[in-house]
N, C-alpha and C positions, 0 to 999 in steps of 0.2 A: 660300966658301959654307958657312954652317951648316948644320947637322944637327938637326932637330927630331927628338923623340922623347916619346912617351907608353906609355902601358902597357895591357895589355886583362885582361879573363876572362870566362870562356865556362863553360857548364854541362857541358861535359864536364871540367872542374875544372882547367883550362892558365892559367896568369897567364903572359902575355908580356910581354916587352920591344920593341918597335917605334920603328925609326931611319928617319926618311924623310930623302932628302936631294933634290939638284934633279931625280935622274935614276931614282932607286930605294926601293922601301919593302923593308925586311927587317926579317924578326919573331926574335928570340932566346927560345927559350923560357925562365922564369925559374922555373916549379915548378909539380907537380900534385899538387892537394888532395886527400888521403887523406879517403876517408870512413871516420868514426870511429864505432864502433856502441857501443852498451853491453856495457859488461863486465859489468852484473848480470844479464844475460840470462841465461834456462835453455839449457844447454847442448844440450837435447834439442827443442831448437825445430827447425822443420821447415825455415826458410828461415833464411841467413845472410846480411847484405848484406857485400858486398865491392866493391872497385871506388875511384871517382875521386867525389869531392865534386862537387856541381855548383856553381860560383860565380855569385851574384849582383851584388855589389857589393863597393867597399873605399873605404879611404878611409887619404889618405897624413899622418902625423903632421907636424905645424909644424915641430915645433925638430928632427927628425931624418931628413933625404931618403929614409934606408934602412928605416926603419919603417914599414909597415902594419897594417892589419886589413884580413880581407878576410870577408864575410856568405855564407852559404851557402844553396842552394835548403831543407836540413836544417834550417835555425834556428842551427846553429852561427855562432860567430866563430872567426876564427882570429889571433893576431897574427902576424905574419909579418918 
């Protein structure tokens, strides 16, 4: 029996790994997007974001299985 397998992301910033087979789905998680603020920000600002990126999209490179990018709700990319 093979094992199919694809990959997700979700806006609370989780990229998984998911292996269905005849009998079972299981999710592996595979990394959670740092949300990245600016560093030229005034340090005396009142709020500070912290937390998980939210992912929108990615998209897997041709010539190398282990390569992505992946788009964030933020505007950022990330390569991955």
């Amino acid at each position: 029996a093979k094992e199919l397998g694809f990959f997700s992301i979700s806006t609370d910033g989780q990229v998984a790994n998911w292996t269905m087979s005849k009998s079972s789905l299981k999710m592996e998680p595979m990394m959670q997007l740092k949300l990245i603020t600016n560093e030229k920000d005034e340090p005396d600002e009142e709020a500070t974001l912290s937390g998980f990126a939210g992912g929108c999209c990615f998209d897997f490179n041709s010539k190398s299985e282990h390569l992505f990018v992946v788009g964030t709700e933020e505007g950022k990319i990330h390569k991955c």
